[in-house]
N, C-alpha and C positions, 0 to 999 in steps of 0.2 A: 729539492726539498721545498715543499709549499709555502708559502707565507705564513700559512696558520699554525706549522708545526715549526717554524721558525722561532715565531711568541713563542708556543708555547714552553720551549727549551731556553730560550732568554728567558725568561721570567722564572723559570724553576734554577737557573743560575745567578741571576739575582735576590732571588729569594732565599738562596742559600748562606749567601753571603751574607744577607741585613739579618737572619734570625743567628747566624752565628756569630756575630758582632754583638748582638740583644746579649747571647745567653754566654760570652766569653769571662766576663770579669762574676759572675755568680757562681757559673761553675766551676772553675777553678779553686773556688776557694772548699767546694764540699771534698769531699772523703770518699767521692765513687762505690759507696755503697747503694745505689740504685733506688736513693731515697725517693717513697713513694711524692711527697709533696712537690719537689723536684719536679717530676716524671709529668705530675698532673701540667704545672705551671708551663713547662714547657710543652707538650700536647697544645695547651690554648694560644698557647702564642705563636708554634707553629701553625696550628690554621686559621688563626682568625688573619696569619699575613699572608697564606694562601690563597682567600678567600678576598683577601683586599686588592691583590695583585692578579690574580687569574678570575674570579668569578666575573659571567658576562655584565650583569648589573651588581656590582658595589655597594655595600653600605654603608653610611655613617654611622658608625659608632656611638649612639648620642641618647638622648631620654626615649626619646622616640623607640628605638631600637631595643631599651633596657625595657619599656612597658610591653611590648610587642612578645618580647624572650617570657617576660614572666607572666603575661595572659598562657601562651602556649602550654609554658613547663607545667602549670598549675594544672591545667584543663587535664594534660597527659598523666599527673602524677593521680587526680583524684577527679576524673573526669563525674563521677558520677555523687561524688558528694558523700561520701562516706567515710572518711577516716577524718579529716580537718572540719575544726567549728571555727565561729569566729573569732576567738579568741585565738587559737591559731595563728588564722589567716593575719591578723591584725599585726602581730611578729611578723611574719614575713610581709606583709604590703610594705615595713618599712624600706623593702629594698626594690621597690618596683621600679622605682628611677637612677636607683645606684649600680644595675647588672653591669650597664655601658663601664661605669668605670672600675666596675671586680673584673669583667673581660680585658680591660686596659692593662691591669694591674698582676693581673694573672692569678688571680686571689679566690678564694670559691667560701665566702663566708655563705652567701645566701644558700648556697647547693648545701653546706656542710647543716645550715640551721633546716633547715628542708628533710634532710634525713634522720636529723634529730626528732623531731618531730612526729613524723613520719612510723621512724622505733618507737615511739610511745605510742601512736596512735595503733598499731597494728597491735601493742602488747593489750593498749585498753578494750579496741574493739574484738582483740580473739576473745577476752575474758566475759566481753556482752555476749558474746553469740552462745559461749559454752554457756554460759546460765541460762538465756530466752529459752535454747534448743532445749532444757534440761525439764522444761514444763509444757504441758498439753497448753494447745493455741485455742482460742473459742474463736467459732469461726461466722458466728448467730451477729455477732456486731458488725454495724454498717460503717465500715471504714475504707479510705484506697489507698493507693500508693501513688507517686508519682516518679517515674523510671526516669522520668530524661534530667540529670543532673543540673542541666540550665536553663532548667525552668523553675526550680526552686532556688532558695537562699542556702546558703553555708547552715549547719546547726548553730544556734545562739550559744550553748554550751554543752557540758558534757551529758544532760541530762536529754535533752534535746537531740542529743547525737543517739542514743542509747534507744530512746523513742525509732526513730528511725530507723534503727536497726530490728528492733520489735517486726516493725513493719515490714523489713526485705526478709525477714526470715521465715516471716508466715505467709507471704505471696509465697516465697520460694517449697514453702512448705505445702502450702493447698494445692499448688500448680501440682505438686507429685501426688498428692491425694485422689485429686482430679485424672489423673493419667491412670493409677493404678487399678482404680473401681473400674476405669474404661476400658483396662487390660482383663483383669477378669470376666467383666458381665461380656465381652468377647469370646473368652476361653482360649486367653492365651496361654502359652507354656511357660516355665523358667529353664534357665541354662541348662540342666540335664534331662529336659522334654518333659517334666512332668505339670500337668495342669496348675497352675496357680490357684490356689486354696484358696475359698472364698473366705471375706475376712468383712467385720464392719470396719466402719468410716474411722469409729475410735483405733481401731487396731492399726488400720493404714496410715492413721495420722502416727502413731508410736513409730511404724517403720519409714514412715514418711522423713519425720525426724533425727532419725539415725542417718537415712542416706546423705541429709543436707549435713549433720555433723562432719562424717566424711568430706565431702564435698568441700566444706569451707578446713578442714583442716590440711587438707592436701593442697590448699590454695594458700593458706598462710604459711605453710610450710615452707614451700617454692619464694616464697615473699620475704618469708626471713634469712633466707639461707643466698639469696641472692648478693653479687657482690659487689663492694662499694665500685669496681670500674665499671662494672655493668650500670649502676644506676648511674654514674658519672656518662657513660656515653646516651643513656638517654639523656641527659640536661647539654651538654652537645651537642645532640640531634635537635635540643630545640634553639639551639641557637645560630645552627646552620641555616633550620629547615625555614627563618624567618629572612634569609635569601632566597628562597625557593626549596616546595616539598623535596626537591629530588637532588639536591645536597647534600651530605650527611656523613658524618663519621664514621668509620669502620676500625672496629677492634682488629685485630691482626686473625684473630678465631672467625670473625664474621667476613671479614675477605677473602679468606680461606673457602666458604661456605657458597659465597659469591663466587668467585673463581669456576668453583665446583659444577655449581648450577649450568654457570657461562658455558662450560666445558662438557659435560651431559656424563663426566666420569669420576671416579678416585678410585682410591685406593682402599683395599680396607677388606672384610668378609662379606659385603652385599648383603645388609639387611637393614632392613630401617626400623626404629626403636622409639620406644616412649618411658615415659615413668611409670613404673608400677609400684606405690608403696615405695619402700625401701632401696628398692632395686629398679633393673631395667627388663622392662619386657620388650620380648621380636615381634612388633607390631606387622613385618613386611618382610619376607623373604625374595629378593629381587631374582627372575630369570636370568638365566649366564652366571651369577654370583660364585664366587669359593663355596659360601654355606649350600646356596642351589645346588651346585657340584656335590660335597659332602655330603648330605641328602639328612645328615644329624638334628640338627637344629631346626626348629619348626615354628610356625607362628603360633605365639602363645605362649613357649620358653620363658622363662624367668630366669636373668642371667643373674647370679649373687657375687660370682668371683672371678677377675681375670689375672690369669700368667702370662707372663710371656715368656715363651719358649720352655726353658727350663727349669724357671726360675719361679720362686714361692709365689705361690696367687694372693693377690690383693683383694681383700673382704670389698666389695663396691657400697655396702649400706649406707642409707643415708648421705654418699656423694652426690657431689650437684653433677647434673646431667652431662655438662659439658665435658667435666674431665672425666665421667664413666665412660666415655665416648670417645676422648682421646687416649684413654687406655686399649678401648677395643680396636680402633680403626689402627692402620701403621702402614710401612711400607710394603709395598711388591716382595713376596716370596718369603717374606718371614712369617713365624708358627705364632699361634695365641692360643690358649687352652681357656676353656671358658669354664666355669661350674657352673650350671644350669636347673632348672626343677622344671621337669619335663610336667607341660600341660593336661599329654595323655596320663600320667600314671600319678604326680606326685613326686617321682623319684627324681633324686637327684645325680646327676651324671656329668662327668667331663668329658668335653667336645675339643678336638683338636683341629684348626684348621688351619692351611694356611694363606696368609691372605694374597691378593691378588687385586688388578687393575678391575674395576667394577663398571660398566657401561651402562647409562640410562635408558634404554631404549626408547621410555616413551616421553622421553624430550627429542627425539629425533623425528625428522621428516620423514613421514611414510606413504604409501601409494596406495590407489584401491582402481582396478575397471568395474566400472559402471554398464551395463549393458541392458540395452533395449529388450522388450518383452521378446520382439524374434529374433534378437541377437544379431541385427546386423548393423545397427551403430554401436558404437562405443565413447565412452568418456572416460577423460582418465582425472582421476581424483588426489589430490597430494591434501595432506594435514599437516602443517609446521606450528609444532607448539610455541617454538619462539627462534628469534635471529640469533641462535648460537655459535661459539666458537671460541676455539683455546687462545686464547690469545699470550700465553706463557710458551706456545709451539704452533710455529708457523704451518707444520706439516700434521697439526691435531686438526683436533672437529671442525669444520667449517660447515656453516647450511648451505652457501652457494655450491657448492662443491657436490653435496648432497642430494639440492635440490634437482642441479644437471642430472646428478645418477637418476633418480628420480624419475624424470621428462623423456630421458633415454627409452629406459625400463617400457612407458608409457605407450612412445613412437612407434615402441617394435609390436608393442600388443597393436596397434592401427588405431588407436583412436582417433577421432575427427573435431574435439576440442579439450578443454583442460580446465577446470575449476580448482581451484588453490586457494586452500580453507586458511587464513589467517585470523576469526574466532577466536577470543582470549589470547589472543600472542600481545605480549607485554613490550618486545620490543627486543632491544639487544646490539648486537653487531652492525653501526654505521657502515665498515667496509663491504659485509657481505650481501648487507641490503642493496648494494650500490652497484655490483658483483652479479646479482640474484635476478635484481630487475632487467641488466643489460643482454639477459638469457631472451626476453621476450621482444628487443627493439633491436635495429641496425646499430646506430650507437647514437650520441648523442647526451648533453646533460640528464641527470637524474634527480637532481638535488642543492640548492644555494644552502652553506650554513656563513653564516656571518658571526666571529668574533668581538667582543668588545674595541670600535675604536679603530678597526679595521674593513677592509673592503668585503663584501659577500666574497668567497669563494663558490665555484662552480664546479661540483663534482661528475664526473662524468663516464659513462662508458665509449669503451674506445675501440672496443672490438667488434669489428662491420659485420661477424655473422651472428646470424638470429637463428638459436636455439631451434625455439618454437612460434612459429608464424601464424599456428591456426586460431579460430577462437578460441576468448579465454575471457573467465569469470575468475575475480575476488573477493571473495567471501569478507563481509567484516563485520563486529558490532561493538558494542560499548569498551568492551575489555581489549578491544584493538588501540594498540598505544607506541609511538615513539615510532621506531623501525618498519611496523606493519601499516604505518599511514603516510611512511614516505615513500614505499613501493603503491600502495593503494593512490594515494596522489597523481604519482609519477606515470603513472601508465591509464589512470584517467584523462589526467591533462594529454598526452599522447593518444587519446582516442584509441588506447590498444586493445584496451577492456573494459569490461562492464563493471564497477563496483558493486556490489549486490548484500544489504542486511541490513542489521535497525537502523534507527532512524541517524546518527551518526556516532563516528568513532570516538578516544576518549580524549583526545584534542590536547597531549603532550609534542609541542614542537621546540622541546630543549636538549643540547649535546650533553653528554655530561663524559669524562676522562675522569682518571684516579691520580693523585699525589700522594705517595710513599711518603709521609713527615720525615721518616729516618734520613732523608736523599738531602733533604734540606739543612740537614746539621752534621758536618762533619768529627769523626770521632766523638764521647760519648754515648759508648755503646753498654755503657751498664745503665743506662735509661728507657736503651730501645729491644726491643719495637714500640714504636709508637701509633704505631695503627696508620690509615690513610684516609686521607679526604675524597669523597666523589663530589667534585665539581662539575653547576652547572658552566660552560666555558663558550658555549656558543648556541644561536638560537637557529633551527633549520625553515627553511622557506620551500614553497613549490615552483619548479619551476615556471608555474605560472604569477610569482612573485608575493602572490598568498601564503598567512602560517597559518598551519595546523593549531595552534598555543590557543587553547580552550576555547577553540571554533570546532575544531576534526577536519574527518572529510565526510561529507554528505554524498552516501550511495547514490545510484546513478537510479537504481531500483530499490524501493525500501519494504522493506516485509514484516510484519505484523511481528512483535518482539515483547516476552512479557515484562522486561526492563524499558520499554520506551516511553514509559511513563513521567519515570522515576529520572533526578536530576543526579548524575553517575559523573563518572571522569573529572577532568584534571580544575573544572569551575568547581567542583564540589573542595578543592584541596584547598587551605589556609597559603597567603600569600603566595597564591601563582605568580608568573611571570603574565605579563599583559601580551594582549595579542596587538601585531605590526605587521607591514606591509611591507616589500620594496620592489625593485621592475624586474620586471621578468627576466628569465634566462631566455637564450637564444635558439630557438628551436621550433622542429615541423609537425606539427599532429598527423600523424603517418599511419592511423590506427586505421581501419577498414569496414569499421561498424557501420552498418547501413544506414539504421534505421531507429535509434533508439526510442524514438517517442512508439513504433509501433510494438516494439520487446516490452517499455511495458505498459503501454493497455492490454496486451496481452495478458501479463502477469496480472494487474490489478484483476481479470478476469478470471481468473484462473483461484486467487487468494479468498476474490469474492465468493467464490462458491465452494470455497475448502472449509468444512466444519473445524476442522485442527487449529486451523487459522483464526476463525470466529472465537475460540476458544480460549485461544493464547490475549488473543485482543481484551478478553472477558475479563482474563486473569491478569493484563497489565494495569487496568483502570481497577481492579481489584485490592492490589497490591500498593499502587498508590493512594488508596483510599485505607488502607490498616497502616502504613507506614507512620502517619500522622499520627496516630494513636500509641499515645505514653501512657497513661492512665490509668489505673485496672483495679477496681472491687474489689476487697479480701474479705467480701461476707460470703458464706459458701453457694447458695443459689443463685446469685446472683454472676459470683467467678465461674459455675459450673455452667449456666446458663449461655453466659458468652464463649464457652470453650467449648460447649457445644455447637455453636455458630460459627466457630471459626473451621471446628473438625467438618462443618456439613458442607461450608464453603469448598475448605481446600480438597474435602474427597470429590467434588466434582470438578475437581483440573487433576487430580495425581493419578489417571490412566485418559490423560489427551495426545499424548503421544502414544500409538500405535505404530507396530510393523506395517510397513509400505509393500505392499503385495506387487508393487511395480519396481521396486527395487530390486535389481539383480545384480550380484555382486560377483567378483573375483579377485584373486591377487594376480600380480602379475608375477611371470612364469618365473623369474629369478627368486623371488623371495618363499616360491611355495618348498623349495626340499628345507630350509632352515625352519620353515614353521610347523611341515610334518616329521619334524624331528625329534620331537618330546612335546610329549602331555599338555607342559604348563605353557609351548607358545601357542598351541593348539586351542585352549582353552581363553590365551590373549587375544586370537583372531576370530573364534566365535562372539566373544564379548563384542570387539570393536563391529565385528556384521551385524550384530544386534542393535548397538545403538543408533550405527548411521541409517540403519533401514527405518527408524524412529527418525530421523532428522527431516521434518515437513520444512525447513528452508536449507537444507541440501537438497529433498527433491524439488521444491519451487526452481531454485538455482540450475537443476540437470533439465529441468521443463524449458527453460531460459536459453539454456545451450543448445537444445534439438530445435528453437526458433532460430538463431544465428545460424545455426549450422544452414537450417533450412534458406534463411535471406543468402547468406552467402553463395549457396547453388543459384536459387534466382537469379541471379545475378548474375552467375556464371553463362546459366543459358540464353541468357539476354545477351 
């Protein structure tokens, strides 16, 4: 056992011990009816000793800490300045220095005066909006709005608040005025194909009007019905997240959720769902699914009622989402009868299915060959949307596991190198990262993470054969985070490959693990679950002794990106952790790149003369240049004037991406009978041909590999 999983099992046995000693002589004395005030008090006191015993940097508990909790909470609760004036706020600033000790105390006066508040403010501002909405907007007055919440002041009072609202409701209203005249003098259609009837500006504005009522009551709906643990673990999350964003409470529903993701499966009928009104609509009928199987249920469905099995169906109206949802979802092999209002007809029908283990597919690692216009090179392509794996079952998902099948698949088709899209991958599985990367090196370290207080540990692979030895590109850009920059690191530093995309990654180099509160308190089980803590518990280093922690890693080649503008990742987050240094790991840069400075002048030459490229470039200094802009006219010429500026703009970027006429595509030979095997994967594999032949830095990237491949013959014949 390592040193680090050493701690971290002392300290969840000490910790066990001091909150059960904290909470022995209280709770004894209650009545074991799972009193809710109970349950909260203990939640805060299980983590904040969580949080004081395992988190890599510690807080003080102090003023400091109590003003920091409640700039956050506030920002989160009413970021934009709409529901609290200051009169309000004036109430609560008086606790801006007393959080530290309601956190101490275990006491939730300011969370409890917060939601008070909060109910009045959501009953007075539904009642502004139902009357504003209830009268035509004049829209000849020279007035603006200002969108970004911190840049204005709190309302002075309620009158002032009511002003305010005047004014988001008529932006929100022109904006669709503005859309709908632009939909017609088009000759657009409405939902049953028939032409949109041309209408004047007064008429638009009536229906204008209607749609924001909608609009805002489907949102205060959701807002009132929401409930008090829900808003309690937001006020939690801001009192973690001011140890670092990536901190954070988990409900027992939202771990479940997590899990889920990690794992790329559950359980349940395979469809994915939203609100509809009253009810739940099938936003997503998932391939492989029981409902997919069934072939009953369709996207568009309106489910009103669930049974299970045999048993009387439950009216779903007006449920909150979550528990319409754990009604529907259940276990492997049991029946749910759904009552549904079918989209085609109207009619209402019961569906019977049963459910069954449901597979993500497109969180999973997949393959693509790449083939030269005469088809005698080849490249073999892999996409990992993220470092998954079940971590509930040793023998469930793993991506190293997958990624092997993967490289296999690739080897037997002949390719002569390997690009490995890691693109928006968020991160994930420490082990498998660790696992994943030793596919591409003899062995040797991968990874330093250092614990609070403790020695770096040196993670390594230990397995002397190499996978794959040929050239190899990894793809990254801004949405590359945690897991995907300790492999991008790892085998930079190693000289094994080329890192290849924007200008750098999102520069998260923190460990984070889960603490079960329930593990920490023995008996008192009519309190739990009490959900889990993600701790950050340790910070990772590169083996070259550098952290990734809101630096990244800097491609080795960088390619024109319409976010490399714009200031993204983990500097953009409140109370990061600071970026630190310490010495290197022990190891040999064994990688075989010839020549990098010549790969890319190459490529700068190649970017240089790609219009797509110029294009993207056009539209990143575009983007950073509208982003600054909070601001916006509610006189009508003046809003329509600018909306036409911004439509003339973005329709000269929204067809820069074009099909690559040099792109030639294939699967590789094991995955083609499973995807000519029905329609809907068939129509999955056209989509994804489609957009990678659009991907101008996947081709830059395949342009980059036929240069290695080519250096490394040189080389050979020399």
């Amino acid at each position: 056992m390592t040193m680090t999983m050493k701690k971290s099992l002392l300290i969840i046995g000490s910790l066990a011990t001091a909150v059960g000693i904290l909470f022995a002589t209280s709770l004894s004395m209650r009545d074991h009816q799972g009193d809710s005030k109970e349950k909260e008090a203990m939640i805060i006191q299980t983590l904040i000793s969580g949080l004081n015993n395992m988190h890599y940097s510690p807080r003080q508990i102090d003023d400091k800490f109590s003003k920091e909790v409640f700039a956050l909470y506030m920002d989160r609760l009413d970021n934009a300045r709409r529901f609290f004036t200051e009169e309000d706020m004036a109430q609560l600033r008086r606790f801006e220095n007393r959080i530290d000790d309601e956190t101490n105390s275990a006491s939730y006066e300011f969370f409890d005066l917060s939601l008070q508040l909060l109910e009045k403010q959501l009953t007075t501002t539904q009642a502004y909006y139902r009357e504003i909405l209830a009268e035509p907007f004049d829209f000849s007055k020279d007035e603006s709005i200002e969108l970004d919440g911190k840049k204005h002041d709190y309302a002075k009072n309620d009158a002032e608040l009511k002003d305010m609202w005047r004014k988001l409701l008529k932006y929100e209203v022109l904006n669709r005025v503005v859309d709908k005249e632009e939909a017609q003098d088009k000759g657009e259609k409405d939902e049953k194909g028939q032409l949109l009837p041309k209408k004047t500006t007064a008429e638009l504005e009536v229906d204008a009007r209607k749609d924001v009522l909608k609009t805002f009551d489907d949102w205060y709906k959701r807002m009132l019905k929401a409930k008090r643990m829900d808003r309690l673990s937001d006020y939690l999350n801001c009192i973690t997240n001011v140890y670092d964003p990536h901190t954070g409470y988990f409900e027992p529903k939202d771990k479940e959720k997590f899990d889920q993701d990690m794992s790329g499966k559950f359980e349940g009928i395979g469809a994915r769902l939203q609100p509809e009104g009253e009810y739940v609509k099938v936003n997503e009928i998932i391939a492989g699914g029981p409902a997919w199987k069934q072939k009953e249920l369709e996207v568009g469905d309106v489910i009103m009622k669930v049974a299970q099995g045999s048993n009387e169906p439950v009216d779903i109206a007006g449920m909150d989402m979550d528990d319409a949802i754990k009604l529907i979802k259940g276990k492997k092999d049991t029946e749910v009868r759904l009552t549904v209002k079918k989209k085609s007809d109207g009619k209402t029908k019961v569906i019977t299915i049963i459910r069954d283990e449901v597979i993500l597919d497109e969180t999973f690692a997949k393959s693509l060959v790449i083939k030269s216009k005469d088809g005698k090179e080849k490249i073999g392509y892999i996409k990992l949307p993220r470092f998954y794996a079940d971590f509930e079952n040793s023998n469930g998902s793993s991506c190293a596991r997958d990624m092997a099948t993967e490289v296999e698949k690739l080897k037997k088709e002949g390719v002569k190198g390997l690009i490995i899209d890691l693109r928006n991958n968020g991160g994930g599985s420490l082990r498998d990262v660790v696992q994943m990367s030793g596919l591409f090196i003899k062995d040797g370290p991968i990874v330093q993470v250092k614990s609070r207080e403790i020695k770096p540990e040196v993670l390594r692979d230990y397995d002397k054969d190499v996978q794959y030895g040929d050239p190899l590109i990894i793809m990254v850009n801004q949405g590359s985070a945690s897991a995907s920059e300790i492999m991008a690191a790892a085998l930079q530093d190693y000289g094994r490959a080329v890192i290849v995309g924007s200008k750098g990654t999102y520069g998260k180099g923190t460990v984070q693990r889960f603490l079960d509160l329930d593990r920490t308190i023995s008996g008192h089980n009519d309190v739990k679950p009490l959900g889990e803590v993600k701790l950050t518990i340790q910070n990772f280093y590169r083996i070259n002794g550098g952290s990734t922690q809101l630096r990244g890693v800097t491609p080795d080649i960088i390619l024109p990106d319409s976010y490399n503008y714009l200031k993204v990742g983990e500097v953009e987050n409140e109370h990061p952790l600071q970026w630190t240094e310490i010495a290197p790991a022990t190891y040999e840069k064994t990688g075989s790149i010839k020549d990098l400075g010549k790969l890319r002048t190459a490529s700068e030459a190649r970017v240089h003369k790609n219009a797509t490229f110029a294009k993207i470039e056009e539209n990143a200094k575009r983007l950073k240049k509208r982003r600054d802009i909070t601001k916006y006219s509610l006189e009508y010429r003046k809003h329509k004037k600018y909306d036409e500026e911004l439509t003339a703009e973005a329709k000269k970027y929204e067809d820069m991406l074009k099909e690559i006429s040099d792109f030639v595509l294939d699967n590789p030979g094991p995955d083609k009978s499973k995807i000519e095997s029905d329609s809907v994967y068939i129509a999955r594999n056209q989509d994804w041909f489609k957009n990678v032949k659009k991907d101008v830095q996947l081709y830059e990237s395949m342009n980059i590999m036929y240069d290695m491949i080519r250096q490394n013959g040189e080389t050979a014949e020399n």
